[in-house]
N, C-alpha and C positions, 0 to 999 in steps of 0.2 A: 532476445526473447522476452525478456523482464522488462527492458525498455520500451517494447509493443503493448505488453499487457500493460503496463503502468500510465502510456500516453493515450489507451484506448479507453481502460477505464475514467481518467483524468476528463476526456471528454464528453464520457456520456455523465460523466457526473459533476458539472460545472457548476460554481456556487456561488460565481459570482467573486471568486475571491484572482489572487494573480496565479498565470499558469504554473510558478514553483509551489503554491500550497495545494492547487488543484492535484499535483501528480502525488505529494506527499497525504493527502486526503484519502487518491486509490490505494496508494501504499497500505493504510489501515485500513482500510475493507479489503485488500484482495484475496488473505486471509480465510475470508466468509466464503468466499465465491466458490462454490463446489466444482462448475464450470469450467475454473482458472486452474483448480488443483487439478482436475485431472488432463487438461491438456497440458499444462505443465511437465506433468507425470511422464504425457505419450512421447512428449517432443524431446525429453531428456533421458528417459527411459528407463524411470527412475520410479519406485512404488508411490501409490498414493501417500501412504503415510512421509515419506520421504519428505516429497513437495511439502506436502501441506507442513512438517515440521522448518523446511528450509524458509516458507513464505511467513511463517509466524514470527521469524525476526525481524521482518520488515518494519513493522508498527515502530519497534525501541529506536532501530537504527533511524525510521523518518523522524520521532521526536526528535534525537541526539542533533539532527541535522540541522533541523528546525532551531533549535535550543541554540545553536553556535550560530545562527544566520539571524535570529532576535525576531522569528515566525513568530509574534506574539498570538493575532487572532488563529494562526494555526492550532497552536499550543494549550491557546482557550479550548476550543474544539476537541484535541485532542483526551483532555483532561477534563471535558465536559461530560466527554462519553467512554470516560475513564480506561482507557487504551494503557497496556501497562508502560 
């Protein structure tokens, strides 16, 4: 389920950069996506607030990823638009 929503947003949001910073990019927006929490919610059946707290770790855990795999332009990005 995570890895559909993560390769689908990855796609529609292409930046030019390689497909690993592409899906780690959706990671920090998916977050925002009202859309994503709530079918997240339907499909795990799980409250809104739920989701949207369990997608809000995404951002830390794609920096840490980033951060050990040496994402540098990722990491500019990410702390451009200051993601915690």
């Amino acid at each position: 389920m995570l890895t559909d929503l993560l390769r689908n947003a990855s796609k529609a949001n292409s930046q030019q950069l390689p497909i690993s910073e592409q899906v780690l990019v959706a990671a920090l927006r998916l977050v925002d996506d009202k859309t994503v929490i709530t079918k997240l919610a339907q499909d795990l059946a799980v409250s809104s607030v739920k989701a949207e707290c369990d997608l809000a770790r995404l951002p830390k855990a794609a920096i840490v990823l980033a951060a050990e795999n040496k994402m540098n332009s990722f990491l500019q990005l990410a702390n451009r638009n200051q993601f915690p």
